[in-house]
C-alpha positions as protocol buffer text, in pm:
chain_id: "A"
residue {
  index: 1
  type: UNK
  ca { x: 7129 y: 9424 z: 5541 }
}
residue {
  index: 2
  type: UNK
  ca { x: 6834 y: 9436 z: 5772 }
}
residue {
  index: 3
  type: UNK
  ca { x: 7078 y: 9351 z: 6084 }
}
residue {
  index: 4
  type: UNK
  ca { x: 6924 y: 9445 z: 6446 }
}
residue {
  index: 5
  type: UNK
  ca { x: 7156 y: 9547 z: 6660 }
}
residue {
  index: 6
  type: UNK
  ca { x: 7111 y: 9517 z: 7000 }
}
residue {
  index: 7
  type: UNK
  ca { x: 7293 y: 9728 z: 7281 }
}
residue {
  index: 8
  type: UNK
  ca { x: 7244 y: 9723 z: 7656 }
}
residue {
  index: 9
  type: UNK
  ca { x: 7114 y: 10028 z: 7855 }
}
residue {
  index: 10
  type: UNK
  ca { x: 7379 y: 10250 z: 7945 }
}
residue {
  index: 11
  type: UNK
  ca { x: 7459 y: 10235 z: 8305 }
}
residue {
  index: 12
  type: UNK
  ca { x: 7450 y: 10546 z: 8515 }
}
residue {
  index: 13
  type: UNK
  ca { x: 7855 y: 10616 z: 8661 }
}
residue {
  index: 14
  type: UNK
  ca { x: 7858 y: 10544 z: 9070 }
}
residue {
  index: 15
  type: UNK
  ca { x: 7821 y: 10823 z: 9278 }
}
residue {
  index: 16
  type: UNK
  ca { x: 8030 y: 10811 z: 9621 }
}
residue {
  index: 17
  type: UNK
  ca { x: 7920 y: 11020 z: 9931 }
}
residue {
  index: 18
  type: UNK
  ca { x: 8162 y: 10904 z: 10222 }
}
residue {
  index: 19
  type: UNK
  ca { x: 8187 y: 11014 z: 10567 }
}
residue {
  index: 20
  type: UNK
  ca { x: 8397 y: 11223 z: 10748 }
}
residue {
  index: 21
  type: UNK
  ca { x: 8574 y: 10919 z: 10842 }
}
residue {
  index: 22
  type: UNK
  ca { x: 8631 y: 10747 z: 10535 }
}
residue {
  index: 23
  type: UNK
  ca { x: 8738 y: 11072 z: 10358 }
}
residue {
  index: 24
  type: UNK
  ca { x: 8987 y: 11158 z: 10655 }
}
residue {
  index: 25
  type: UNK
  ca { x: 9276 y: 11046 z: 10345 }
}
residue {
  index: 26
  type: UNK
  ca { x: 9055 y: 11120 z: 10045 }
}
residue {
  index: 27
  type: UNK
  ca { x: 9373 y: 10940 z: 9871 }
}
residue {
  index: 28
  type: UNK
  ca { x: 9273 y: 10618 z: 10093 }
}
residue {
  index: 29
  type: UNK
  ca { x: 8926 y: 10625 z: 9984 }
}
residue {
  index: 30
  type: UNK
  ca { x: 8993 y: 10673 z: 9600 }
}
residue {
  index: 31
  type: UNK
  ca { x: 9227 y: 10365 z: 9631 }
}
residue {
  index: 32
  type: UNK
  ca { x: 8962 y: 10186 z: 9799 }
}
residue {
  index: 33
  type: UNK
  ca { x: 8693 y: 10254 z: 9551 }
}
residue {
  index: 34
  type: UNK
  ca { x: 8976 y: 10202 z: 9214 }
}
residue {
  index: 35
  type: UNK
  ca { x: 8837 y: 9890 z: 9088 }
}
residue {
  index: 36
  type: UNK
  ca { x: 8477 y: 10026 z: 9049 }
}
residue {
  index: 37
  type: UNK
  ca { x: 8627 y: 10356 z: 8862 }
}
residue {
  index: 38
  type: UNK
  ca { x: 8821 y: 10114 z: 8627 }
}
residue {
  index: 39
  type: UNK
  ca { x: 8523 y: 9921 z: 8568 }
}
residue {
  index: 40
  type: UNK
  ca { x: 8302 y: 10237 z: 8472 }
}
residue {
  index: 41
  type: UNK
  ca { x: 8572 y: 10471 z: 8351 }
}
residue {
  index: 42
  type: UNK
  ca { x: 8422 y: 10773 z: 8589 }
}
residue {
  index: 43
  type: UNK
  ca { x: 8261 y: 10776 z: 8916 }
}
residue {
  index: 44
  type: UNK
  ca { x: 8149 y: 11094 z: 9113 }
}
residue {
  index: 45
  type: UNK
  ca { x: 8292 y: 11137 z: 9463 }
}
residue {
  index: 46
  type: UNK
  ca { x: 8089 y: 11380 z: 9704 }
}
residue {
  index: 47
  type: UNK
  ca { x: 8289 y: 11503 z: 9961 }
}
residue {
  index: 48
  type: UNK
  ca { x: 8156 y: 11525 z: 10330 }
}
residue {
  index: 49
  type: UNK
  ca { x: 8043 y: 11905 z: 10372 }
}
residue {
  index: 50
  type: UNK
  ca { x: 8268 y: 11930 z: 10599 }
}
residue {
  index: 51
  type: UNK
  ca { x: 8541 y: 11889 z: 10379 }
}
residue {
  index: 52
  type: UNK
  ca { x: 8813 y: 12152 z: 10363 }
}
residue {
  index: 53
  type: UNK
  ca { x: 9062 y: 12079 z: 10109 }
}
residue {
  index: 54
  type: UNK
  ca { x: 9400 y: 12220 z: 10171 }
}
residue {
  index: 55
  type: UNK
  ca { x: 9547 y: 12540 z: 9966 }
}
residue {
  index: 56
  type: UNK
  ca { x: 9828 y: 12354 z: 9754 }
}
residue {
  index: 57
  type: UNK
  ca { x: 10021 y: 12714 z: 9627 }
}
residue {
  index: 58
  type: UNK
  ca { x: 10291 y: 12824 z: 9883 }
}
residue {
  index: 59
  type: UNK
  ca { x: 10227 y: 13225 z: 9831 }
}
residue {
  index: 60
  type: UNK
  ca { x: 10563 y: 13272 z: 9962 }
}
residue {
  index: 61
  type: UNK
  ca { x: 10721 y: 13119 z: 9645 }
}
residue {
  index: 62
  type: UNK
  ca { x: 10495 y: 13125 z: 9366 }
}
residue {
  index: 63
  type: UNK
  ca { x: 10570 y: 13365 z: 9072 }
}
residue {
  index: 64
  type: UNK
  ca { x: 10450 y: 13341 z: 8707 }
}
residue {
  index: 65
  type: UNK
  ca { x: 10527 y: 13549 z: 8370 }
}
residue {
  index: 66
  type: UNK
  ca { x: 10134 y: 13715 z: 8245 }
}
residue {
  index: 67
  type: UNK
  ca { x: 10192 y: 13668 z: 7883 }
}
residue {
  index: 68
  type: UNK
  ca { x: 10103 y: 13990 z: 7677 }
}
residue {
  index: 69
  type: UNK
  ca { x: 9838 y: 13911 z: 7429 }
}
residue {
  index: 70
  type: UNK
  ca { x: 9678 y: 14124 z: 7179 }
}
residue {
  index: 71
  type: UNK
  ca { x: 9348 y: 14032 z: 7056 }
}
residue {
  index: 72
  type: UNK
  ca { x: 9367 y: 14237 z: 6781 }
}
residue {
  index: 73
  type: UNK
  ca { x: 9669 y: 14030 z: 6584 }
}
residue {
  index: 74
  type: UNK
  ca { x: 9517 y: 13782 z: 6681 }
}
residue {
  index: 75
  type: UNK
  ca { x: 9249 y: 13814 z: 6442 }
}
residue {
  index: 76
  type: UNK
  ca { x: 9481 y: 13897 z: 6142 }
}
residue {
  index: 77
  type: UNK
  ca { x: 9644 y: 13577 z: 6254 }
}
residue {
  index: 78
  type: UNK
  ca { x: 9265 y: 13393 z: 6178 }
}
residue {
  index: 79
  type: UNK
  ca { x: 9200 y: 13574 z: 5835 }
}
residue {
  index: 80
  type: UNK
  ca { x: 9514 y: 13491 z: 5728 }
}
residue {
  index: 81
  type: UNK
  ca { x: 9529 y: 13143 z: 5808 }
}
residue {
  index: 82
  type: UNK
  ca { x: 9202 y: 13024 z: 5759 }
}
C-alpha cells in the first residue's frame, strides 16, 4: 500500500490588468479573456484606476421591506433546536 502519488504544482490563477482601452466594455474584455477563465476556473481582473463603474440602482424607484428581527428569539430558536 506504499503507493506514491504524484501531483503537479498548483498553478497560480491569471491576473489581468488592461488598459483604459481594452476595458472601455469591461463585458468585451471578459469575453475576450473566457477561455483562459474556463481553463483555470478564476482569474483576477484589475481594473484601470481610472475605472468608474456605473451606479446600477435607479434611486427614483428602488424600495425594499427591512425585515424586523429580534436577536433575542433568535437564540431560543438555537437552544431549542440544537
Amino acid at each position: 500500500m506504499d503507493k506514491e502519488i504524484k501531483s503537479e504544482p498548483i498553478q497560480e490563477a491569471p491576473i489581468f490588468r488592461p488598459t483604459e482601452e481594452e476595458f472601455t466594455d469591461p463585458l468585451v474584455f471578459i469575453e475576450g479573456i473566457r477561455h483562459i477563465g474556463e481553463k483555470f476556473g478564476i482569474c483576477k481582473i484589475v481594473p484601470p484606476e481610472s475605472w468608474k463603474p456605473p451606479f446600477c440602482i435607479d434611486m427614483e424607484n428602488f424600495k425594499f421591506k427591512p425585515r424586523i428581527q429580534k436577536l433575542n428569539e433568535l437564540e431560543v430558536l438555537y437552544l431549542f433546536y440544537s
